[in-house]
Residue frames as a rotation matrix with the C-alpha (Angstrom) as fourth column:
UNK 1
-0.428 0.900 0.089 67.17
0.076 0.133 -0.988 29.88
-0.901 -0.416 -0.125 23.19
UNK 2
-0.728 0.179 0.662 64.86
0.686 0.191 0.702 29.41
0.000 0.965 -0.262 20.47
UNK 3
-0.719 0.683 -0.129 62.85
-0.687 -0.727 -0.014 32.16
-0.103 0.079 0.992 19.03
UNK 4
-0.853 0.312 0.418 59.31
0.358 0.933 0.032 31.07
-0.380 0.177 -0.908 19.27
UNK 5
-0.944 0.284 -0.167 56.97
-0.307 -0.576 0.757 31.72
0.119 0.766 0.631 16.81
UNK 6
-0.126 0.892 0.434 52.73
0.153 0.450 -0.880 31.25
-0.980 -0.044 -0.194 16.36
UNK 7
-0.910 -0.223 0.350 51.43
0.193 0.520 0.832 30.33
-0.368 0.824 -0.430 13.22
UNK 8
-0.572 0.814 -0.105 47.98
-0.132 0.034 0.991 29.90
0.809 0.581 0.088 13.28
UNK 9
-0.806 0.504 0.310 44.77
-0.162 0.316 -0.935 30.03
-0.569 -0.804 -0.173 16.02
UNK 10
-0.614 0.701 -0.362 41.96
0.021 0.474 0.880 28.26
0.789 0.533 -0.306 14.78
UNK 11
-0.727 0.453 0.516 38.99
-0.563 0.037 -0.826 29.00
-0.393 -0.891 0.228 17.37
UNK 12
-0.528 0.433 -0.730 36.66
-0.421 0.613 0.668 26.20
0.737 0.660 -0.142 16.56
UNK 13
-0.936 0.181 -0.301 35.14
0.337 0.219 -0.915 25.73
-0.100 -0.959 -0.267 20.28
UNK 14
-0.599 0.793 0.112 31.46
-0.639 -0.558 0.529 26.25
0.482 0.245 0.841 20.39
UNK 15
-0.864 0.476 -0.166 28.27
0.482 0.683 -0.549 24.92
-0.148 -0.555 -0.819 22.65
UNK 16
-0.509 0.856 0.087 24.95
-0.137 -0.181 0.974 24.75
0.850 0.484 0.209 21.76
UNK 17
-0.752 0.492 -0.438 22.33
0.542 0.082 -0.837 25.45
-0.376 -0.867 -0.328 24.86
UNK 18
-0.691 0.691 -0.213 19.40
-0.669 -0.722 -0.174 27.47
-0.274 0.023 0.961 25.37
UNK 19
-0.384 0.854 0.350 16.09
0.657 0.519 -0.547 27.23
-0.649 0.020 -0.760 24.11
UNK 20
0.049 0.234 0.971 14.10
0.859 -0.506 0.079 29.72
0.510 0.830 -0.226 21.55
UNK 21
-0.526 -0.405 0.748 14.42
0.049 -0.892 -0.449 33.26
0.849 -0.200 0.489 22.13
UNK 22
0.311 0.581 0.752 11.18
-0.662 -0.435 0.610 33.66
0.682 -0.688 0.250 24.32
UNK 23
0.817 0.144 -0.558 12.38
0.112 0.911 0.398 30.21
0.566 -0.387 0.728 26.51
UNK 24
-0.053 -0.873 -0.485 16.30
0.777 0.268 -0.569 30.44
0.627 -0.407 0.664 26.94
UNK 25
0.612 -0.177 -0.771 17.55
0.751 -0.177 0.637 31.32
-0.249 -0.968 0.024 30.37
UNK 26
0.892 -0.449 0.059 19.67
-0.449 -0.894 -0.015 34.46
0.059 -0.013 -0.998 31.11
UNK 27
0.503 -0.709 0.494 22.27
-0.270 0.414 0.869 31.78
-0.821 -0.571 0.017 32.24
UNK 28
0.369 0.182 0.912 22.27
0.359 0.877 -0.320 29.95
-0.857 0.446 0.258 29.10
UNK 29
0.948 -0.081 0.309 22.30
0.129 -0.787 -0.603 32.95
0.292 0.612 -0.735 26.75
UNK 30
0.599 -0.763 0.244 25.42
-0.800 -0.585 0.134 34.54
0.040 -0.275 -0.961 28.79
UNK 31
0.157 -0.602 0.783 27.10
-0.013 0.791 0.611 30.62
-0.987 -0.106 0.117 28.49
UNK 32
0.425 -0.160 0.891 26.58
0.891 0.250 -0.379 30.22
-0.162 0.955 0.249 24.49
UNK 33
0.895 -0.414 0.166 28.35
-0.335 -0.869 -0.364 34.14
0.295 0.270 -0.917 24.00
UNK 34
0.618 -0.716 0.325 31.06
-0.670 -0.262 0.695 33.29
-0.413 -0.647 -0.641 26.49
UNK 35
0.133 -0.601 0.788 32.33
0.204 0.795 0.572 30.34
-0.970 0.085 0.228 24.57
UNK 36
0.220 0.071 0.973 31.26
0.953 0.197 -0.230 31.14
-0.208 0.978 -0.025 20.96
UNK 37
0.657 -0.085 0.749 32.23
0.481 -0.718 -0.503 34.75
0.581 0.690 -0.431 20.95
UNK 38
0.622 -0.691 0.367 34.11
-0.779 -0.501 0.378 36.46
-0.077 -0.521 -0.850 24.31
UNK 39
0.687 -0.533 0.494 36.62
0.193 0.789 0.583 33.00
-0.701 -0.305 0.645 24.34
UNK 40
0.384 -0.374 0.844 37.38
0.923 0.150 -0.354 33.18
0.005 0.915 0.403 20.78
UNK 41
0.788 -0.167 0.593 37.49
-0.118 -0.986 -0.121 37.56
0.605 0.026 -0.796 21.22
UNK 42
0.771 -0.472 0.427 40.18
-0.598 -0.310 0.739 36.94
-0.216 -0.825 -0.521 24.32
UNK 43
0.586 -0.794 0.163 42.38
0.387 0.451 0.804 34.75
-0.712 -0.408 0.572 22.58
UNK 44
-0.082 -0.511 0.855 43.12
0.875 -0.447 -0.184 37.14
0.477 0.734 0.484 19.52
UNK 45
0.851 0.105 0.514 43.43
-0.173 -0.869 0.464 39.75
0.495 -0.484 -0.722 21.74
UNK 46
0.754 -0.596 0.274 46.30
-0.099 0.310 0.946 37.71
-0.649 -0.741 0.175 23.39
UNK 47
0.520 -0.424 0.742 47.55
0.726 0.677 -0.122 36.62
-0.451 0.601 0.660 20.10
UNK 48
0.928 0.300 0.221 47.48
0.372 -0.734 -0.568 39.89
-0.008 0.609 -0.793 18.47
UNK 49
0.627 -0.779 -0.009 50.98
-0.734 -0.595 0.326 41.25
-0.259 -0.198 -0.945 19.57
UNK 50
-0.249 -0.615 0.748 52.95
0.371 0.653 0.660 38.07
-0.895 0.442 0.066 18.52
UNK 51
0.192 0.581 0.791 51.09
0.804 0.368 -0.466 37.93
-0.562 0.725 -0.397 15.32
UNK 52
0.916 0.292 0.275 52.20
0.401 -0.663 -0.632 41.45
-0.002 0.690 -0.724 14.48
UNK 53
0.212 -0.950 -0.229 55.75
-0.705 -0.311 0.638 41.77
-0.677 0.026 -0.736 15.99
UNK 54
-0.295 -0.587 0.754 56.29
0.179 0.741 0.647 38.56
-0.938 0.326 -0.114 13.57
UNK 55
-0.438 0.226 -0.870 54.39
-0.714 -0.675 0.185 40.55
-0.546 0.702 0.457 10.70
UNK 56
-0.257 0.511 -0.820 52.32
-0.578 0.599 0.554 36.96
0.774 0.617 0.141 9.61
UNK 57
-0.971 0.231 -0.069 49.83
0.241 0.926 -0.291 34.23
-0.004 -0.299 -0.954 10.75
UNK 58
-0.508 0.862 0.000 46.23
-0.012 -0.007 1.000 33.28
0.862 0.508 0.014 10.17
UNK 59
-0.743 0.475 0.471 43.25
-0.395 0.258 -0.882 33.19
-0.541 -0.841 -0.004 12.82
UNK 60
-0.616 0.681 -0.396 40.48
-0.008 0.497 0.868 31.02
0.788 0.538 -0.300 11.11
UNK 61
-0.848 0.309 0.430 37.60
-0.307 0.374 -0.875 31.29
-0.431 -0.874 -0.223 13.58
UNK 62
-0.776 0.630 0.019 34.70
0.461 0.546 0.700 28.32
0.430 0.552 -0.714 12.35
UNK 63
-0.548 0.795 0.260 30.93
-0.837 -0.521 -0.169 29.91
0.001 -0.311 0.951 12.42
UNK 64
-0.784 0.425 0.452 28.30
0.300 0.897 -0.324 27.93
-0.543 -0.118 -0.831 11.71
UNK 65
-0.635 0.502 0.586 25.38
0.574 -0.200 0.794 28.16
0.516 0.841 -0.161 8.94
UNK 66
0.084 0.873 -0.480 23.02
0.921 0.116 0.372 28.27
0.381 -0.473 -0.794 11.80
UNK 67
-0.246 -0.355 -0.902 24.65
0.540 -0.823 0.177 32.20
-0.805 -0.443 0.394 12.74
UNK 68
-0.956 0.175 -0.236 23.15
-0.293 -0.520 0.802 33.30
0.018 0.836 0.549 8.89
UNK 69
-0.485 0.865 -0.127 19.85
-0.084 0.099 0.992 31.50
0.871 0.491 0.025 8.82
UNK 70
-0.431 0.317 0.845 19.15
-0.814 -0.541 -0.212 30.78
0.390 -0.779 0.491 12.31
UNK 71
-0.571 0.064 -0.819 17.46
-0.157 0.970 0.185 27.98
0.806 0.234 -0.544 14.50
UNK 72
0.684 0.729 0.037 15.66
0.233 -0.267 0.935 27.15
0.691 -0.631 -0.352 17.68
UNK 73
0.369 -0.146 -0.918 18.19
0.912 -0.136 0.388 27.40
-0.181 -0.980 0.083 20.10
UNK 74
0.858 0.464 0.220 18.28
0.463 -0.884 0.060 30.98
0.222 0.050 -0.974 20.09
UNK 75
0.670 -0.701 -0.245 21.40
-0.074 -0.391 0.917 31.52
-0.738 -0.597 -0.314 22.32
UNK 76
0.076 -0.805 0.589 23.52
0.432 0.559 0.708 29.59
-0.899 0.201 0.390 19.87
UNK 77
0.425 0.728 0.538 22.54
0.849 -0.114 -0.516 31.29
-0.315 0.676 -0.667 16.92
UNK 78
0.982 -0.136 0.130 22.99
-0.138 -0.990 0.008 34.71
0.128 -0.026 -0.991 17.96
UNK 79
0.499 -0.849 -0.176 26.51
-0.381 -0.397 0.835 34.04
-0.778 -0.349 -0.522 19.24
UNK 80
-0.027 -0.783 0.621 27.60
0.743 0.400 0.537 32.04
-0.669 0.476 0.571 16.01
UNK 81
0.759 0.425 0.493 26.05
0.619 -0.707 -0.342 35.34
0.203 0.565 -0.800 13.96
UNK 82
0.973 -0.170 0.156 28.27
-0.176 -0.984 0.022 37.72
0.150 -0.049 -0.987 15.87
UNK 83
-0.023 -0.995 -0.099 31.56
0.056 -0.100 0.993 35.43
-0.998 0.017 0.058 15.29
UNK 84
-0.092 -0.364 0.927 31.24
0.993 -0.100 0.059 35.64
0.071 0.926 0.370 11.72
UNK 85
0.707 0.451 0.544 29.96
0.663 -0.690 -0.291 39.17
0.244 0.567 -0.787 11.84
């Protein structure tokens, strides 16, 4: 059997919804987190034990400017802020 190995996760998934802070929906908000931050959080949590019993590999996860300076859609923002942060 081959030994199999990971390398690299690259989370790079992301959806833009919502509306400005005072507008977007509760629905909307809890959709732009779940993809841009709890998706990306649950698969290096999965990864994590390979990734250290093999003592290397990279996770690259892609933000977005709009998570440092901000924009209208509110939802999206906030969750690309808190994957870079």
């Amino acid at each position: 059997m081959h030994n199999k190995t990971l390398h690299i996760i690259v989370n790079l998934a992301g959806t833009s919804c919502g509306d400005t802070i005072s507008n977007v929906s509760d629905e909307d908000w809890r959709y732009s987190f779940d993809i841009n931050v709890t998706a990306p959080m649950q698969l290096i949590r999965w990864a994590s034990p390979y990734l250290k019993r093999q003592n290397k590999g990279r996770i690259i996860n892609v933000g977005s400017p709009v998570g440092i300076i901000g924009a209208r859609k509110a939802s999206y923002a906030a969750s690309k802020a808190a994957l870079i942060c």
